[in-house]
N, C-alpha and C positions, 0 to 999 in steps of 0.2 A: 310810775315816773322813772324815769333813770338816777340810777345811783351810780355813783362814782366814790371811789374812795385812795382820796391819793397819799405821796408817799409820806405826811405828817402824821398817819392815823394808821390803825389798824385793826384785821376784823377778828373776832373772834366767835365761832359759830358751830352750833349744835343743833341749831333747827334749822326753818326752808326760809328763803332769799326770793323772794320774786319783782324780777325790776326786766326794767329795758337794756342800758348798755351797762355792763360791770367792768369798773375800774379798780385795778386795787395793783399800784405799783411799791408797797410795802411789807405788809406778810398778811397773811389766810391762815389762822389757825382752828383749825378742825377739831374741834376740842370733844365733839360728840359726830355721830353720824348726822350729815346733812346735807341739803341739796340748792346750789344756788340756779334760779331759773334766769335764763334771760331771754328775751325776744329780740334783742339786737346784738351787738358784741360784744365779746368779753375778750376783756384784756388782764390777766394775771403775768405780774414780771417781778415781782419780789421774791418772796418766799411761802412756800404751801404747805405747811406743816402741823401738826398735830398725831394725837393718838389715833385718830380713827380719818386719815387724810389720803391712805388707800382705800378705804368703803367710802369716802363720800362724794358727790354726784353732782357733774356741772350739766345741767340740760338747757342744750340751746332749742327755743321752740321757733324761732323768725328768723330773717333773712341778716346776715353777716359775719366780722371776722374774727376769728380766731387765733388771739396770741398768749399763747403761754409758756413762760422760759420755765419756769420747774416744772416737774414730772406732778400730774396730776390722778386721782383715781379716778374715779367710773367717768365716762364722757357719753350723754345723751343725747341725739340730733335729732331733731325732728323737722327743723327749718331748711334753709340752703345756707350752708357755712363753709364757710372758705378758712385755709388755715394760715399764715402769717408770720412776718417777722423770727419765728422762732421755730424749730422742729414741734413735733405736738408726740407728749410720752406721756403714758400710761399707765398706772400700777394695778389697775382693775381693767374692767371692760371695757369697750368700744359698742354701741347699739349703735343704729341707725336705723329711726323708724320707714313706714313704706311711705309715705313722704318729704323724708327726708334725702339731702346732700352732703354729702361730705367731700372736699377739695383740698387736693396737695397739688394741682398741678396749672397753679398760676406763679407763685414764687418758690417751688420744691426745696422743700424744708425738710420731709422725711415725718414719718409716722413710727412709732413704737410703741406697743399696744400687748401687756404683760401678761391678760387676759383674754377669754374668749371674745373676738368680733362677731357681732352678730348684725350679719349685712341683708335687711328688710326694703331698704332705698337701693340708695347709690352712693358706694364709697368709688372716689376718681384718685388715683395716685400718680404719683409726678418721676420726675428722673433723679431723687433723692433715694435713698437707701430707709427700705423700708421693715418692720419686723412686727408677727404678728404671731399670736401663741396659737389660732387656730380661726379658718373665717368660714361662718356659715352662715343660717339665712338664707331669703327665698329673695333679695335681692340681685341687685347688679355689682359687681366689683371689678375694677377695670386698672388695671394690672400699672399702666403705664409702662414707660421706656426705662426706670431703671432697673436696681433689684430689690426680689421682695421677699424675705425669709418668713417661710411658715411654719413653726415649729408641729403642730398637727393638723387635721383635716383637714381640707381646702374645698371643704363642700356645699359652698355658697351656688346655688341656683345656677345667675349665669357667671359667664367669668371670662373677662378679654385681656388675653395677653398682652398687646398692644405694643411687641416687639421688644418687650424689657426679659428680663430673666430670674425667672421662682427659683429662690434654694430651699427643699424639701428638706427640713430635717427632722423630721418626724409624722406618725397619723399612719392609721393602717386600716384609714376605709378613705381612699382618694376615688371620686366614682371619673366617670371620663372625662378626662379634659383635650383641650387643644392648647398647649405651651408654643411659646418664641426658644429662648434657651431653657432648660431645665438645671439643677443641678441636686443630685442627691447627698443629703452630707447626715446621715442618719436611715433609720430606722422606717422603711418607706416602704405602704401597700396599696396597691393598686386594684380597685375592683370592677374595674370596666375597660377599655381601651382609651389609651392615649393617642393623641398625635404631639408629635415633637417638629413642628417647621424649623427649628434650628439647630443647637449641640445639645447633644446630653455627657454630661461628664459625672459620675459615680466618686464622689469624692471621700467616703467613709462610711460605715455601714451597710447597710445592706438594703437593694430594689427587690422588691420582691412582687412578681408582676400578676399572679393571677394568672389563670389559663384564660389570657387575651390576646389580642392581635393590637402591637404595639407600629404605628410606624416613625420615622426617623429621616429627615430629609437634610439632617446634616451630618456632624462626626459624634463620631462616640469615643469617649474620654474614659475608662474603671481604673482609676486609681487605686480601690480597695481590693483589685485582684481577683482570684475566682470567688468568695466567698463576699465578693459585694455584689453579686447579682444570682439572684434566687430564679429562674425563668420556668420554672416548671408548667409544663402546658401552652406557656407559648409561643407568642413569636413575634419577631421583631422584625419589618422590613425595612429597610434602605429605600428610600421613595425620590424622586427627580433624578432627570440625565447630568450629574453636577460630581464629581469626584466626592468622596467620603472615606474622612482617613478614619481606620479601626485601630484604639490604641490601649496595649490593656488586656492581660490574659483573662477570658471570658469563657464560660461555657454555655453558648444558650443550647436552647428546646430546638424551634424551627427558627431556621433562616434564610431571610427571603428578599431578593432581589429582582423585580422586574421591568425596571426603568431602562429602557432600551438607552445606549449611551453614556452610561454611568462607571463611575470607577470605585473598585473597591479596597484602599490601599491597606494592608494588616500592616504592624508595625513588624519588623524583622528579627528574629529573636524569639520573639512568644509564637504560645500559642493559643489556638481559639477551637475550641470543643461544639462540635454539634451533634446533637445525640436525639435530635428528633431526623426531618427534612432540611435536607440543603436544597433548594430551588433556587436558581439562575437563571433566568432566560430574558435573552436580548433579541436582539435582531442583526440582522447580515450588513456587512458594512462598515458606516462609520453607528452604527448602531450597538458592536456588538458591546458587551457589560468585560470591562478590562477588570480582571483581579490579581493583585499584584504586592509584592514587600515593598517597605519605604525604601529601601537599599535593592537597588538591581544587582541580584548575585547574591545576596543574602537572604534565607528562606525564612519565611514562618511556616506553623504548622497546623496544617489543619486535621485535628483529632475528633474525624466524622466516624460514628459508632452507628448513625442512621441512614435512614436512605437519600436518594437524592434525584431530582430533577434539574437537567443541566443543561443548557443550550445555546449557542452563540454566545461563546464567554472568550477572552484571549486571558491565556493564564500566565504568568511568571512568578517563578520559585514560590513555588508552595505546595510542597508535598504533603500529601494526604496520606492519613493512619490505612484506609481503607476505599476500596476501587470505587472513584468519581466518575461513573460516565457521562463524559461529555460528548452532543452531537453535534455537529457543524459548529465546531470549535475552533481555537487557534493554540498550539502551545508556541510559547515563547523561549522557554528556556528550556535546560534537558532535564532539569530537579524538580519537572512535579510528579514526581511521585507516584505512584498510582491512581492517576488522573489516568481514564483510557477517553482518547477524544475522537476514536477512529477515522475511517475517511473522510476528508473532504471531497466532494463530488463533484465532477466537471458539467458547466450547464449549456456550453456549446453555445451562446449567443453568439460570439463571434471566433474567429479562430485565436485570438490572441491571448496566451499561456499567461502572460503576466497583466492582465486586467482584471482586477478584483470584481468585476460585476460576474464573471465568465464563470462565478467560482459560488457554490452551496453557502458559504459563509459570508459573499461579499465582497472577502479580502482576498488578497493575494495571497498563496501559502506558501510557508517560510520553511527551513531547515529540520524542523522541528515537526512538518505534518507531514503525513500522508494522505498520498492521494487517490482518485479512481474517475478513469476514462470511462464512459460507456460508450457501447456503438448509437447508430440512429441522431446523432448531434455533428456540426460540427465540429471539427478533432482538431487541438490543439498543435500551435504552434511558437514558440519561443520569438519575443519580441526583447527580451535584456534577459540577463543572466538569472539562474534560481536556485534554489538550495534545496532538497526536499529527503524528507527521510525515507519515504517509500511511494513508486510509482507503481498504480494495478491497472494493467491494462485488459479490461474486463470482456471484453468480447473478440471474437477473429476481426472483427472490422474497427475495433478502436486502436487509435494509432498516436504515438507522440513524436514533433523533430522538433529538434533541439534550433531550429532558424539559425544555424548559424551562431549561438549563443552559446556561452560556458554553462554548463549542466551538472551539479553535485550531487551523487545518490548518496545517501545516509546509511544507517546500519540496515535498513528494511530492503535498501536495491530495488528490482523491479521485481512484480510478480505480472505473467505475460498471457494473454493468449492473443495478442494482437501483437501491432508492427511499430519496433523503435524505428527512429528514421534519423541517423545522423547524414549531414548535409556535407560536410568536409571540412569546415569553419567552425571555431568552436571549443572550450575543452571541455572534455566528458573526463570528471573526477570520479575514482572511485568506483567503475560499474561491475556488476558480477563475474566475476571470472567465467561462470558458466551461464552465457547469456540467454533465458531461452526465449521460446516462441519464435517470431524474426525480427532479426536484425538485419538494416536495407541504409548501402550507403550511397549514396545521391550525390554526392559531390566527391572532388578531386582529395584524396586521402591517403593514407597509408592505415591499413589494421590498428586498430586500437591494442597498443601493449599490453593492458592488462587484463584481454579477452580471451582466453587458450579455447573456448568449444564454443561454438555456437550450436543452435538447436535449428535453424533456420537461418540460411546467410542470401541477403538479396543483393544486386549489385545493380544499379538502375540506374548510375552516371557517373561521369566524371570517367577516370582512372585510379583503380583502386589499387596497392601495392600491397599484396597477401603476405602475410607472415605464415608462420608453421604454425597450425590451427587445425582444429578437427569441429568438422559439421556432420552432428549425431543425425541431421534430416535429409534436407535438398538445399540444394544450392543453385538459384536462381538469377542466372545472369541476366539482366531483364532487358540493360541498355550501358553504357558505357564499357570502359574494360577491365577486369580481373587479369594485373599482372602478377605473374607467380616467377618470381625472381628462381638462383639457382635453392631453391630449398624445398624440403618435404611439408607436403601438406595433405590434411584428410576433408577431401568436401564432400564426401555422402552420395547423394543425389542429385547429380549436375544437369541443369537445363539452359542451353545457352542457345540466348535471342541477340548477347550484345556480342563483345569477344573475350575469347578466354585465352591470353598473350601470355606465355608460358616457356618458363628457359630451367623449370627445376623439374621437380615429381610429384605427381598428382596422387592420390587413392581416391578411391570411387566408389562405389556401390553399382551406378551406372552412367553414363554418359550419354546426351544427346543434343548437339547443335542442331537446329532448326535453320531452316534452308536461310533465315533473315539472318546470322549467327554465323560466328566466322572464330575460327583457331588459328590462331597467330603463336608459329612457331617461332618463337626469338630466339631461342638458342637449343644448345640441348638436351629433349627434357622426353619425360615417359610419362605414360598414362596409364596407372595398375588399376585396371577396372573386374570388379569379382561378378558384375553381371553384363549385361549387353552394352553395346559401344551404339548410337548410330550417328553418322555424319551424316547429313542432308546439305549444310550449307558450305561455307567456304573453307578453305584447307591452304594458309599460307604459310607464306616465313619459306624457312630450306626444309621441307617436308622431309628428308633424310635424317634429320636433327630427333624426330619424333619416334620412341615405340611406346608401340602399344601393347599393353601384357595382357591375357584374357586369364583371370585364373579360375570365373566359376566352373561347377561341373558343364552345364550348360549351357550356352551362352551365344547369343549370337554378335556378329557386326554388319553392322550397313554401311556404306562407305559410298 
């Protein structure tokens, strides 16, 4: 039958209790080890006290609720019990038989439990703050949405996070779990892989992870510095295309990102040690994997001692101890450091220079890359302005014009075996003093200033206006005019198809206008050619204005 005992009475008890609902809104004194049973609810709100009132044992066997404002010992469930009116605390154990419930998550009251749990059923937790000295068992434990401090193992069978957040402070056989938030705040070993779908923040102590494979799909927090996290043998990846800020001087083993679209922000100031594998790899585009300082302009450091797998990554300020090769890469800023990201690679879908699809990477490449034309592709042309550190123009048939668009070479310049193509329109910052391969100007211009030698000068339209320059090759007038005002100049090997309108002095190697090709004497000017002359085509202007010097040994003119 049910006992109740209200608040004019009081119990006092040494042996076993067995009733239906327990009522005792006065005092429990535990005077001996004892066990009160109930098959309905128990309501304790007075006082629980005695000598032996942490060893003694409320075993709920049937269905309902549980209220009790003082701190109780042993708690037995074998029925479905729900918890109530009052947080529910512990100075011994927690069971829960394989038929049994246990419930915090209708009015979240919070659990504290001083003792081992030993979870055979199903213990439910709620969005109250919860504290448990270790849970195991071959049951079910289900985490709930708030937080749930585990001081040792958390090695109950199954175990559902249910989007609240564990703080580990203790236990050094955690076998694999899947966490919402995690938080280390102690002495914490891991002997299987984790997953972490949310933050991990290392708040004291030390993680010490086992050679596993941990992953992490949100930020990472180490407040305790290099010596709160132990990684030996493993690794920890960065998982979803979702920004991930890294806060917190860490050293791991391997580390590993390869969420195409993802961002990896280190905080700026520290640094982060890798001394196993760094692997990176993204995808071209808006896919590729950005890693980067919280402060643009401000570097962190990446102190890599291992190897590395790097690929479609955009980097800013984060120099590295030791050479990161990056392939189809992006650098962002000039401080990474021994980051080598080499070429980005032209893919000729279509001719237009600044379309990121056109490009090995995706993107469009910035100040900071270098680049490389091949032949057999459509050859790029300048559609808006671009900055680039080095242009390779990798075959005779690979070709760049700047469309009419301003052009900056970086410290790299160009490396050539094919054809610059500036148009007339445009400014070309910064290009080699000694330009080689060819250089072909197409449009209405004047010499580029800061060009003294060409290696190959073409002249294919417009009106060109020559400066005092020297072409180590040939000089190929193909179509427009090469005027050569009153001053000295060295063009090599002259072939003229367009006209070569000439009022200064020429040097030569040799000379031939083609019958299509015409000299236009503007004023008067000399031709010092050291081997053969021949004119096939037209011969204007006041032809008196012109000599021609012959100085090789040999030499002929055709005229």
């Amino acid at each position: 039958h049910p006992v109740s005992i209200n608040t004019t009475g009081a119990l006092s008890t040494a042996g076993t209790i067995i009733c239906g609902n327990f009522t005792c809104a006065t005092s429990v004194t535990n005077s001996g080890i004892n066990t009160i049973t109930a098959s309905g609810n128990v309501s304790i709100t007075g006082t629980y006290s005695g000598p032996q009132a942490a060893a003694s044992t409320v075993s709920m066997t049937g269905t309902g609720n549980l209220d009790a404002s003082p701190q109780l010992g042993l708690l037995s469930v074998a029925g479905i019990v729900t918890i109530v009116n009052h947080p529910l605390s512990l100075a011994g154990t927690l069971t829960v038989g394989s038929s049994g419930t246990l419930s915090d998550n209708t009015e979240n009251r919070g659990i504290a439990v001083t003792g081992t749990s030993t979870i055979n059923g199903t213990l439910n937790a709620g969005t109250g703050t919860n504290t448990f000295a270790a849970i195991g068992g071959t049951g079910i434990f289900n985490a709930g949405t708030g937080t749930v401090t585990v001081g040792g193992n958390l090695s109950v069978t199954n175990f559902n996070h249910q989007g609240g957040t564990i703080r580990l402070t203790g236990g050094l056989a955690h076998p694999a779990r899947t966490f919402n938030n995690l938080n280390i705040d102690g002495s914490v070993q891991s002997t299987d892989a984790w997953t972490i779908l949310g933050n991990l923040h290392i708040l004291s102590g030390t993680w010490t992870t086992g050679a596993n494979a941990h992953s992490i799909a949100g930020n990472w927090t180490n407040s305790a510095g290099t010596a709160g996290f132990d990684g030996t043998g493993s690794t920890i990846s960065f998982t979803g295309a979702v920004a991930h800020v890294i806060d917190g001087a860490t050293d791991f083993n391997n580390l590993t990102d390869n969420a195409w679209g993802s961002t990896l922000t280190f905080t700026a100031g520290q640094s982060f040690g890798v001394s196993g594998t760094l692997t990176l790899a993204g995808g071209s585009g808006a896919n590729l994997i950005t890693v980067q300082s919280s402060s643009l302009g401000s570097a962190w450091n990446l102190n890599n001692t291992g190897g590395n797998t790097v690929s479609f990554v955009s980097v800013a300020d984060s120099p590295a101890l030791n050479t990161v090769n990056a392939i189809n890469s992006i650098c962002q800023t000039p401080n990474n450091t021994n980051w080598s990201f080499g070429d980005i690679t032209w893919l000729g879908t279509t001719s237009n220079a600044n379309l990121g699809s056109n490009w090995s990477t995706g993107v469009t490449p910035g100040q900071y890359d270098a680049v490389t034309i091949p032949s057999g592709v459509t050859q790029p042309i300048q559609t808006g302005t671009l900055s680039l550190r080095r242009i390779t123009l990798a075959a005779a048939l690979s070709s760049w014009s700047n469309g009419g668009q301003n052009l900056t070479f970086g410290t790299g310049g160009i490396v050539s075996s094919g054809t610059f193509i500036y148009t007339g329109a445009g400014t070309i910052t910064n290009p080699p003093a000694s330009f080689p391969a060819s250089f072909e100007y197409s449009g209405t211009s004047t010499m580029h200033t800061d060009i003294t030698q060409y290696t190959h000068l073409v002249v294919s339209g417009g009106t060109i206006t020559a400066r005092a320059v020297t072409v180590t090759g040939n000089t190929d007038i193909t179509g427009g005019i090469l005027s050569v005002g009153a001053i000295s100049t060295s063009l090599g090997v002259v072939t003229i198809d367009g006209t070569l309108s000439t009022a200064g002095t020429i040097g030569c190697a040799s000379l031939t206008c083609h019958a299509a090709g015409t000299i236009n004497n503007a004023g008067v000017n000399a031709i010092n050619a050291s081997g053969s002359v021949t004119i096939s085509g037209s011969f204007t202007g006041i032809a008196t204005n012109s000599t021609i010097t012959m100085t090789g040994a040999t030499t002929t003119i055709t005229a």
